[in-house]
C-alpha positions in Angstrom: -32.6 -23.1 2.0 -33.5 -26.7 3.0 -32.9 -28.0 6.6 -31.6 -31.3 4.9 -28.9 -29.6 2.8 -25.3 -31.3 3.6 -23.9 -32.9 6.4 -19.9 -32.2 6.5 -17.6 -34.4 8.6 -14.7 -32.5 8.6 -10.8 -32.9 10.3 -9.8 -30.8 13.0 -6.6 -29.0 12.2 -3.2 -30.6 14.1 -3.2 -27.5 16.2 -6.6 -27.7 17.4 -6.1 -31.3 18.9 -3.0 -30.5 20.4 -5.0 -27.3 21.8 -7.8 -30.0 23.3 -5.6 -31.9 25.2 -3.7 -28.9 26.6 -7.4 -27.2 27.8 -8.2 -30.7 29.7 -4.7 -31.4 30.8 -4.1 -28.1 32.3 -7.6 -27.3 33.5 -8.6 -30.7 34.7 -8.2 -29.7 38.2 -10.4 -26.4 38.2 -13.1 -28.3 36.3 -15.9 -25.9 37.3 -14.5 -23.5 35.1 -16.6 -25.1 32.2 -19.6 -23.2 33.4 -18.1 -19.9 33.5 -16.6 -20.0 30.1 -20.2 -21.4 28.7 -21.9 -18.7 30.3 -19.5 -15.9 30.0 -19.7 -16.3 26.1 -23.4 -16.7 26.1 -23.2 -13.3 27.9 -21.3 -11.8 24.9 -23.5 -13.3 22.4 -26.4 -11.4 24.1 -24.5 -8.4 24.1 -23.5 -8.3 20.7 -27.4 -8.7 19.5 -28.3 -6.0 21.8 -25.5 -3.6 20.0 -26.9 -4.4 16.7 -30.2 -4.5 17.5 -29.8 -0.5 17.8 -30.0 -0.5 14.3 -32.6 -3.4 13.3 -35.0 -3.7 16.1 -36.3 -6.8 13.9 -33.1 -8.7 15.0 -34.8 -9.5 18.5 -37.6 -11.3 16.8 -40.7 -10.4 19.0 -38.3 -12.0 22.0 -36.7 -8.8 23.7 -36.2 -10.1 26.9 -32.3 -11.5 26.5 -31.1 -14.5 29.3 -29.4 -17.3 30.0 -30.3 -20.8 30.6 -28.7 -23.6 31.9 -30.7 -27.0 32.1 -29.8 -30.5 33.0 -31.3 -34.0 32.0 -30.1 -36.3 34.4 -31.5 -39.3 32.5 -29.4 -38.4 29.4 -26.3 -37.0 31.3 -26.2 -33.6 29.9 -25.6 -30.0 30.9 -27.3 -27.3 28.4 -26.1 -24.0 28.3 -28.7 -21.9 26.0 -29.0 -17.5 25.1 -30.9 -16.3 23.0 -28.3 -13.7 21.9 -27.4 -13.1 18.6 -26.5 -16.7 17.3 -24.2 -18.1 14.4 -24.7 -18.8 10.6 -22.9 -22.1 9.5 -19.7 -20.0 8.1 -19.5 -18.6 11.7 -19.8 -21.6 13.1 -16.6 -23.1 11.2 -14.8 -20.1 12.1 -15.0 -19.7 15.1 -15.8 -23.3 16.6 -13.8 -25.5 14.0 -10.4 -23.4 14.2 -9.5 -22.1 17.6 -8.8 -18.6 17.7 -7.9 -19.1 14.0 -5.8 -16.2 13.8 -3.8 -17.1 16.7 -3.7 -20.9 17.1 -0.1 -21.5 15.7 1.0 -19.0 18.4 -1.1 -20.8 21.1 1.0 -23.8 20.2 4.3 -22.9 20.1 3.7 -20.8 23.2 2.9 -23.8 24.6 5.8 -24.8 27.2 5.0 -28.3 28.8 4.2 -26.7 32.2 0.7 -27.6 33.4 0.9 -24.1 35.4 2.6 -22.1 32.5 0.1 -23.6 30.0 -2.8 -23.1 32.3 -1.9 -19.3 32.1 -2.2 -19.1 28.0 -5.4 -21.0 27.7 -7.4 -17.3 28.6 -6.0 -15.3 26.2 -6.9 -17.8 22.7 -10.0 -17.7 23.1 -10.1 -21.3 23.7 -12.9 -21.3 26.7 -15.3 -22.8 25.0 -13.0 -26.0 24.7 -12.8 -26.4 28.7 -16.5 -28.2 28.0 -14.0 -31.3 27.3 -12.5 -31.4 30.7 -16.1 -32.8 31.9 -17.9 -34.2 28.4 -16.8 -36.6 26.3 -19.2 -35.0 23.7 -20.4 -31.3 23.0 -23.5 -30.6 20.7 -24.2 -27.3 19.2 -27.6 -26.1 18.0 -27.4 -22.3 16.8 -29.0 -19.6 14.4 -28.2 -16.4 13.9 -30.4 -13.7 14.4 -32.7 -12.3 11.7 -32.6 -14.8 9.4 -35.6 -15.9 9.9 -35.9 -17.7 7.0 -32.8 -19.4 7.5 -31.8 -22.7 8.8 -30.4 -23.8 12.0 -26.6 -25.6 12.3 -25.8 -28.1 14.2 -22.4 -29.3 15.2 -21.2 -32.0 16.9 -17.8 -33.6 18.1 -15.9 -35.8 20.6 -13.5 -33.3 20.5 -11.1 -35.7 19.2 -9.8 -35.6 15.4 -13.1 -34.5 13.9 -16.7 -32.8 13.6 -19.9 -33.1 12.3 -21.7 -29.9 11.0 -25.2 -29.5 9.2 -28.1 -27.8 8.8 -31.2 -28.4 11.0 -34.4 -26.3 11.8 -34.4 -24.6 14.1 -36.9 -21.2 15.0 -35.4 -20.0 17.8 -32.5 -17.6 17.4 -29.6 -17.8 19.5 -26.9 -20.7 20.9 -27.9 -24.2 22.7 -24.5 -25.9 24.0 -24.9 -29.7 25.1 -22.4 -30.9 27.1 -22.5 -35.6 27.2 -20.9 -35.6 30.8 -18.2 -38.5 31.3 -19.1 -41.0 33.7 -17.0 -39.6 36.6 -18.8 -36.4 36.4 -21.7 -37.0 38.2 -21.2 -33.6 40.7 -22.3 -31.6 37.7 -26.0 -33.4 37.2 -26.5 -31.7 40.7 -28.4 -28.4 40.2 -27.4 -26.9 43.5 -24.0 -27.4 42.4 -24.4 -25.7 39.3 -26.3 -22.9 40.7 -23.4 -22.8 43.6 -20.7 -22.3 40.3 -22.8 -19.9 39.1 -23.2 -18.1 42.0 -19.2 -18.1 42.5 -18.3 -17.2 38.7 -21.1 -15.8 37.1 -23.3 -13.2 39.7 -22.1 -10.1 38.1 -23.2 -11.1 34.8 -25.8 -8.1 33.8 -28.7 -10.3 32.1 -30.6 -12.9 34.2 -29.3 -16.6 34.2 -32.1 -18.9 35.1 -32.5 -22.5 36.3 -35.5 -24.4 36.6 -36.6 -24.5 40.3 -36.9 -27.6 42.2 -41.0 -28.1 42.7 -42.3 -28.0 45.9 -45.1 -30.3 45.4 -45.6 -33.5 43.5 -47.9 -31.8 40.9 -45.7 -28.4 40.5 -44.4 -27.6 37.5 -41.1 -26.3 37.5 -40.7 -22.2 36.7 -37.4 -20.3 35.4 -35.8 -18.5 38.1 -32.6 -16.0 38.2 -29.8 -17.6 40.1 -27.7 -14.5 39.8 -27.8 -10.8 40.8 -27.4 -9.5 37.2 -26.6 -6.0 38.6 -23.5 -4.6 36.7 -20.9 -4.6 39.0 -19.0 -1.9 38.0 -22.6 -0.1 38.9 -22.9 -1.3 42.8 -20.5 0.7 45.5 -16.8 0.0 45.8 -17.6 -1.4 49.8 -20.0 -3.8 48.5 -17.7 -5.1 46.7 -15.3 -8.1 47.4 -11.9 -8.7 46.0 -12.9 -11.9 45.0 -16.1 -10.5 42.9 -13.4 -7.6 41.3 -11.5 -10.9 39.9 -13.8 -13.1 38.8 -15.4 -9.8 36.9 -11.9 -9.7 35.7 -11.7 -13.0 34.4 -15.0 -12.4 32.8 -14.5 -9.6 30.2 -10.8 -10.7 29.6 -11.2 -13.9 29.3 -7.8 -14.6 31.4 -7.5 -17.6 33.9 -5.2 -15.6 36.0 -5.9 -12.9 38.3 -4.9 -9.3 38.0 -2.5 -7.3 39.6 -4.8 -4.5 40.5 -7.7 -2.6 39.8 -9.3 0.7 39.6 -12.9 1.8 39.9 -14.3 5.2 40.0 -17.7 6.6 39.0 -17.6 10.3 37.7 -21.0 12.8 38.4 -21.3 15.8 36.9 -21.1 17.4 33.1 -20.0 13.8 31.7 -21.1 11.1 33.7 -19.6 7.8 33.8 -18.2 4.8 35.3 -15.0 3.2 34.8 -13.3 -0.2 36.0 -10.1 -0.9 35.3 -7.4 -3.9 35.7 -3.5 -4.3 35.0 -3.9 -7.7 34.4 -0.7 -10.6 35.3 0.8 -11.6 32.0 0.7 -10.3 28.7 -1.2 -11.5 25.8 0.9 -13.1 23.2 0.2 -10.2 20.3 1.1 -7.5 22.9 3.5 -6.2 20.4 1.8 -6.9 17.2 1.0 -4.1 15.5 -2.4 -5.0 14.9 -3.4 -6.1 18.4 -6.7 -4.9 19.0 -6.8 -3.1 22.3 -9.0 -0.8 24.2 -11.3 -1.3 27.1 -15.3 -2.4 26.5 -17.8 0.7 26.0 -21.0 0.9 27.3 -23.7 3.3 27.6 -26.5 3.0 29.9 -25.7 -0.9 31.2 -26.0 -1.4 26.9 -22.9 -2.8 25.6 -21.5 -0.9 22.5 -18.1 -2.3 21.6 -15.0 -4.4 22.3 -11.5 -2.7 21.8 -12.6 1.3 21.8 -9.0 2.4 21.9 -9.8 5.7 21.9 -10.7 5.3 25.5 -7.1 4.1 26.3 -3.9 4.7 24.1 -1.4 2.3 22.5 1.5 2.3 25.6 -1.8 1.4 28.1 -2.8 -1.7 25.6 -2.3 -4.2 28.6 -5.0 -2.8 30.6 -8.7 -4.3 30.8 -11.9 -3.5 32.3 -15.3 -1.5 31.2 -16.3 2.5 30.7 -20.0 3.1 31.1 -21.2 6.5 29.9 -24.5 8.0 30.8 -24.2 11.3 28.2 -23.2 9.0 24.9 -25.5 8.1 22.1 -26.9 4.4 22.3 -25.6 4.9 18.6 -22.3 5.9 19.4 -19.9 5.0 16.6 -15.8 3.9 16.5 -15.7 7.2 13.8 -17.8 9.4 16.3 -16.0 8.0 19.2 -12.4 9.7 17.4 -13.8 13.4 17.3 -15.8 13.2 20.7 -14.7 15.5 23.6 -16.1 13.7 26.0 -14.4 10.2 24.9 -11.5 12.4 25.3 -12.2 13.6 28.7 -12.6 9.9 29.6 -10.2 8.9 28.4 -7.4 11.4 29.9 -9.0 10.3 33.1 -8.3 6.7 32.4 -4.4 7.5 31.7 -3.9 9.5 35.0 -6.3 6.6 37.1 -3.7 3.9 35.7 -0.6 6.3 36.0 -1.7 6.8 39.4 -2.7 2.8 40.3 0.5 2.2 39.0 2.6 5.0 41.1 0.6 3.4 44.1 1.8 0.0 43.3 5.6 0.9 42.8 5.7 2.5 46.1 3.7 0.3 48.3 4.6 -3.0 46.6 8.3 -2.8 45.1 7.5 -6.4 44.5 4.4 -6.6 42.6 5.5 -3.7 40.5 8.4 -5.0 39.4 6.6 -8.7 38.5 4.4 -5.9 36.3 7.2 -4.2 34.9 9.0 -7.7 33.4 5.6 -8.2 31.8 5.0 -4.7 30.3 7.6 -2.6 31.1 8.9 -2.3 27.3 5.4 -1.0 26.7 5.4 1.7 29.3 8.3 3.3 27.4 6.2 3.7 24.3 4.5 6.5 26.8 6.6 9.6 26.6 6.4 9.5 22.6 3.1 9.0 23.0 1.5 11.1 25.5 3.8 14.6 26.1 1.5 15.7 28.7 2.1 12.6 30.9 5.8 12.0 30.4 7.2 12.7 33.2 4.8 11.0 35.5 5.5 7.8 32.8 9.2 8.5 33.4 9.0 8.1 37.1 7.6 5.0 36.3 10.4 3.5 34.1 12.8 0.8 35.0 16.5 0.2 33.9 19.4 -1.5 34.2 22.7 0.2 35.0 26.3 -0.4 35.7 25.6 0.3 40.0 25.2 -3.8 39.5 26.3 -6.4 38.1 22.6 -7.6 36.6 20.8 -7.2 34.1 17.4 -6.6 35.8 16.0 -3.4 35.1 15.0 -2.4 38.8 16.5 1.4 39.1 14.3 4.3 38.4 14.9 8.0 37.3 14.6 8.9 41.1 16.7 6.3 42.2 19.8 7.4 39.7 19.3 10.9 40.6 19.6 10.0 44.3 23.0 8.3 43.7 24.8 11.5 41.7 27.3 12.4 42.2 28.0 15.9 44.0 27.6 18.5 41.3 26.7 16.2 38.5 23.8 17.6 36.5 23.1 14.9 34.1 21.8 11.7 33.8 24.5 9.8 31.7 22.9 6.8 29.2 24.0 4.1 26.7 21.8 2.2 24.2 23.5 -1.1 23.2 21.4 -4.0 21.1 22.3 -6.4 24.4 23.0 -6.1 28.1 26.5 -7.9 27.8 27.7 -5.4 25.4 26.5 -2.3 26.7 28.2 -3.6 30.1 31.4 -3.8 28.2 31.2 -0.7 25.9 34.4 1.3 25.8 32.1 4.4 26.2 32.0 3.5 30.0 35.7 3.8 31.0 35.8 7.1 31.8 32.9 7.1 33.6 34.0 3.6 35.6 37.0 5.1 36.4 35.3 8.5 37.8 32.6 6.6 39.7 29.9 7.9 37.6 26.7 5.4 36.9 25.4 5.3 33.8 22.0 3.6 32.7 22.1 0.4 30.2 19.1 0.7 28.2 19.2 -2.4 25.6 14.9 -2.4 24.2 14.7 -1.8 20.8 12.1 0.8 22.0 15.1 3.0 24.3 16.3 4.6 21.6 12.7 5.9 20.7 12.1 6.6 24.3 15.2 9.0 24.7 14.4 10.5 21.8 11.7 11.4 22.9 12.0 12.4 26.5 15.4 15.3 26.7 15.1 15.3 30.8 13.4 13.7 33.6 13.6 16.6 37.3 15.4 18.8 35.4 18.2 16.5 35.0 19.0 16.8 31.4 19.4 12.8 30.0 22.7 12.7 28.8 24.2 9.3 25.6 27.9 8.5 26.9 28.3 7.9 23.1 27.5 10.5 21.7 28.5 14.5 21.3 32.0 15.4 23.6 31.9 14.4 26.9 33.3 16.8 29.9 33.0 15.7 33.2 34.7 18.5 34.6 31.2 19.5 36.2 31.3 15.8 38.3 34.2 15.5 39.1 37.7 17.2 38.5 40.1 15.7 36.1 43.5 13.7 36.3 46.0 16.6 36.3 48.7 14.2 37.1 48.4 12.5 33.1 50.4 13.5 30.9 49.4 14.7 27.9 51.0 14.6 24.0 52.3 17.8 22.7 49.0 19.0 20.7 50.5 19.7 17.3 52.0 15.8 17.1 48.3 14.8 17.6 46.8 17.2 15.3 49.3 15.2 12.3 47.7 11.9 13.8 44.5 12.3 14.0 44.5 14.1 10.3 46.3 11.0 8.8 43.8 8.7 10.8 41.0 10.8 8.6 42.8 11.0 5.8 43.2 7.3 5.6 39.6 6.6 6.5 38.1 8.9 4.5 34.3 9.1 4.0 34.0 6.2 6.5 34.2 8.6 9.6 32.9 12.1 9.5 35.4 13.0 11.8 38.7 12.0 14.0 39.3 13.1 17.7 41.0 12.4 20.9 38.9 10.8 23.3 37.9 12.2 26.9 36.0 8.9 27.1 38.4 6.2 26.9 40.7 4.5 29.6 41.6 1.2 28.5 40.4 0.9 25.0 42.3 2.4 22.2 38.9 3.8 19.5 35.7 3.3 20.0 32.6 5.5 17.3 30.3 7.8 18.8 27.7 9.9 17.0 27.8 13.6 16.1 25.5 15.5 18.7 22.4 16.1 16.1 23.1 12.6 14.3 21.4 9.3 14.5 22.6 6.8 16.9 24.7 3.4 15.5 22.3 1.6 17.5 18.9 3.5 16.2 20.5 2.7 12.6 20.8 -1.2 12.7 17.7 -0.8 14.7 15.9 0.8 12.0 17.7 -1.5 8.9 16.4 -4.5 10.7 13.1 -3.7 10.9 13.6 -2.5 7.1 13.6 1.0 7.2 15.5 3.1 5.7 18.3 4.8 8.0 20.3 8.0 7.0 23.5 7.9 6.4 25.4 9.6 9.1 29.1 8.1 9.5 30.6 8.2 13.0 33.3 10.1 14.6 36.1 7.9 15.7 37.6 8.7 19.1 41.1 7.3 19.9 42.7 7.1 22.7 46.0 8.7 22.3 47.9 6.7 25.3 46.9 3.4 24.2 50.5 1.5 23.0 48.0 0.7 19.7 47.7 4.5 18.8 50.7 5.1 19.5 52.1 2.3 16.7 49.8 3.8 14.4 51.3 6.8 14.9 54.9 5.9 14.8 53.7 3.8 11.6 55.9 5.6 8.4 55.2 2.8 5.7 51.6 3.8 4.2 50.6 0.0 3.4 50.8 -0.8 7.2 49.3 2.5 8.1 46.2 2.0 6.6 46.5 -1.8 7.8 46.4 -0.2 11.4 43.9 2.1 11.2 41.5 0.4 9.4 41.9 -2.7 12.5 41.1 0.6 14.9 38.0 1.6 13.1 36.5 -2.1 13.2 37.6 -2.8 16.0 35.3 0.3 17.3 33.1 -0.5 15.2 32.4 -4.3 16.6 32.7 -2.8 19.8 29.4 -1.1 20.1 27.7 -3.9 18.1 27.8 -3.5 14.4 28.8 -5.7 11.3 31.6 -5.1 9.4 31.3 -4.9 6.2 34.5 -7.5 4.9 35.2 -9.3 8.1 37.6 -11.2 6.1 40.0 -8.5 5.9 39.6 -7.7 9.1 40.9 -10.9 10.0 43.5 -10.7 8.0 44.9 -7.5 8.9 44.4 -8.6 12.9 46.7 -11.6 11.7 49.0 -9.5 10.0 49.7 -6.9 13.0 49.8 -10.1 16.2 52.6 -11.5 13.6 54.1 -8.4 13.3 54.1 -7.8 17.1 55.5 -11.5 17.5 58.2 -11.0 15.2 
């Protein structure tokens, strides 16, 4: 194909320029950060030809030696950044360059909040790094071809990073990326090659291939030589003591592509049988397709310092997405594949390890640091609870780690743990009491949690979509059976002794009620009881012990799945003045009137819909008349 063929000038999308003015707003004031980006994804570009090299050795062209350069022409005010990794065809280059993080840029921008500090914190995780070249150029050039094609042409592209690009075709026969960064005039610090080599130094020494600049001659007649500027040792490779906490972030930064810094990391390295190293972060904030079911995850794979793959998630499972970081294996195949890496027992070995190194960072964090833990647990606590589904053999160290709200206080923070709740029971209470609700505010002002208000008894307020999953999963946490409040009879005998002093309705008179109450409800309600719940309320629904929750139901119809039928059981409380008109009620037209108001009524209660609110109302209308009258 010719070298000549088209020249496009194409439009940015609105998103993208929006995006552009965000990156240099936000960034302007950590404008070194250019560099790192440039050479962290020259890095990966390496890496990726070295992966696919395993299979084509042709792909490195008679050039095996893989680098990094970064060159500056001080006459022409501009900063190159050049690998010779594995490169871009012109359909990559559109992709990946002329739509930001195409998948995810719509997100980026209505993520975005208006808070330089806020923003500043999203940039790393769009993969928009490459567009922090505009805090310091007013113009970036790309020169690039992709490895192998040989017989291909080069593409360049070009833009002011304002509404539009140039792209075309160019010759080019070296393989690999050339990124030209036109510095503005205020930029002169950056035409300093000490200073570059001092950023690169700060950001960029851990980076395993060698980054060269040309040294400064010593003589008039010398001709400058490529040197390495970095250590390009692995650092997950060198000894934990040789090792700042600085280095462990900016490594951080590197392979997640974050701006922030992490929470905290692990690093280990494992002799024996299966050899390996491992390290791992719990990074600060989420990523904004945390709970997209097709969020990539996983940790990066290497074998032997050779980089394999992005995203093996069969080194980490799904409720450990958050976490970061690298595995190098000494006993894998160079060839290793995702469909080997599924039946290998020693990807499973490592991985097991890699669950109890973060179950235990984490158990370290939540005892030593209250604080920081909790700052992790408002970012991915919700995804912790996926655990004890997930992992059996790990759920009750996950459960020790869980967080919830409860009715010992009067917010909504989840900030009490298992432990904590079982250190608070009461004397002789054997259970840990729950409620799901869809919010906080109602499950505060369930009915369910009369009887155990009026006894003292705390009860846990779990309102995430995934609670009901979670205690469905996990039947006890120390022995300590977990317990709904609205579901199955409840007998708190064992906590505390009952009200003797109440006085209770000969049986036989509620046995006529409560049959007339099912009678009239009919298939509604799969049953009609007294209530050893209720204090103030007069109904409220629970479910049958072996049936579905309310809650898991509208959960599940939401998300538009099928639910099975399983009607409540209506508890009413038979000293409530309401019940007792019902009961009293002889004329059948108002009967049903009344109960139908007590079955709603329970029903909007715990959160659901009813099905013809407008008779509802009308009925309500009917009975405060009546009571007026």
């Amino acid at each position: 194909m010719s070298a000549e063929a088209h020249k496009e000038t194409l439009e940015f999308k609105t998103e993208v320029s929006e995006v552009l003015n965000l990156v240099i707003r936000s960034l302007y004031s950590n404008k070194e950060i250019f560099l790192r980006e440039l050479v962290s994804n020259a890095s990966d570009a390496a890496e990726k030809l070295r992966f696919e090299a395993l299979g084509d050795d042709e792909l490195y062209e008679s050039d095996p030696d893989l680098r990094i350069r970064v060159s500056l022409d001080k006459d022409a005010r501009t900063v190159t950044v050049t690998d010779n990794g594995i490169g871009m065809s012109r359909q990559e280059v559109m992709e990946t360059i002329g739509t930001i993080a195409s998948s995810g840029t719509k997100k980026f921008v209505e993520a975005i909040t208006g808070d330089e500090s806020e923003d500043n914190r999203l940039i790393g995780q769009f993969g928009v790094g490459f567009y922090s070249s505009y805090i310091v150029a007013d113009k970036v050039t790309i020169e690039t071809r992709r490895a192998g094609l040989t017989s291909e042409h080069g593409v360049r592209w070009e833009s002011t990073g304002e509404a539009e690009y140039s792209i075309e075709n160019i010759e080019r026969p070296e393989r690999g990326t050339s990124i030209t960064l036109h510095l503005r005039e205020e930029e002169d610090e950056f035409l300093d090659s000490w200073r570059l080599r001092s950023i690169i130094s700060k950001f960029s020494d851990h980076v395993a291939l060698p980054i060269q600049m040309l040294s400064e001659p010593t003589e008039e007649d010398a001709e400058p030589e490529w040197e390495q500027v970095n250590k390009g040792t692995a650092l997950w490779m060198r000894p934990k003591n040789e090792i700042t906490e600085e280095e462990y972030n900016t490594f951080y930064q590197h392979v997640s592509h974050d701006f922030s810094e992490p929470l905290a990391h692990v690093h280990n390295r494992v002799e024996g049988n299966n050899e390996y190293s491992s390290l791992l972060y719990v990074p600060s904030q989420a990523p904004y397709d945390l709970y997209d079911p097709n969020q990539k995850h996983g940790v990066k794979l290497y074998v032997k310092r050779v980089f394999i793959m992005d995203e093996a998630d069969k080194l980490m499972p799904r409720f450990l997405r958050f976490v970061k970081g690298v595995v190098d294996s000494d006993d894998l195949p160079l060839n290793v594949s995702r469909e080997i890496l599924q039946h290998n027992r020693k990807i499973d070995s490592i991985r097991g390890a890699n669950v109890k190194r973060i179950l235990g960072l984490l158990e370290k964090m939540a005892k030593n640091d209250a604080e920081k833990y909790q700052k992790f647990w408002e970012v991915f606590g919700t995804v912790l609870k996926e655990g004890p589904a997930e992992d059996s053999a790990n759920a009750q160290r996950i459960a020790g780690l869980l967080r919830f709200a409860t009715t010992a206080s009067d917010s909504s923070e989840q900030t009490t743990s298992f432990a904590d709740y079982i250190e608070r029971m009461q004397e002789g209470q054997d259970k840990i009491y729950y409620l799901t609700a869809e919010t906080w505010q109602a499950s505060k002002n369930s009915p369910h949690l009369e009887i155990f208000r009026k006894k003292g008894i705390e009860v846990l307020l779990l309102t995430d979509r995934v609670d009901e999953w979670l205690v469905s999963n996990l039947a006890d946490f120390d022995g300590k059976a977990l317990t709904s409040v609205a579901r199955g009879d409840i007998d708190l005998e064992g906590d505390k002794e009952s009200d003797d002093s109440e006085e209770k309705k000969d049986e036989k008179e509620n046995a006529v009620v409560l049959e007339r109450l099912k009678e009239m409800l009919g298939d509604k309600v799969k049953e009609v009881r007294a209530s050893s719940r209720l204090v103030d309320s007069p109904a409220c629904l629970v479910a049958d012990e072996n049936d579905m929750s309310q809650n898991l139901a509208r959960i599940l119809k939401q998300m538009g799945q099928d639910a099975p039928e399983s009607p409540p059981i209506l508890e009413v409380n038979l000293d409530h003045l309401l019940v007792k008109r019902v009961a009293d009620e002889e004329d059948e037209t108002a009967f049903e009137d009344l109960a139908s108001i007590l079955f709603d009524q329970a029903l909007l209660a715990e959160g659901g819909r009813l099905e013809d609110p407008g008779s509802f109302v009308k009925r309500l209308n009917q009975l405060l008349l009546s009571l007026g009258s």
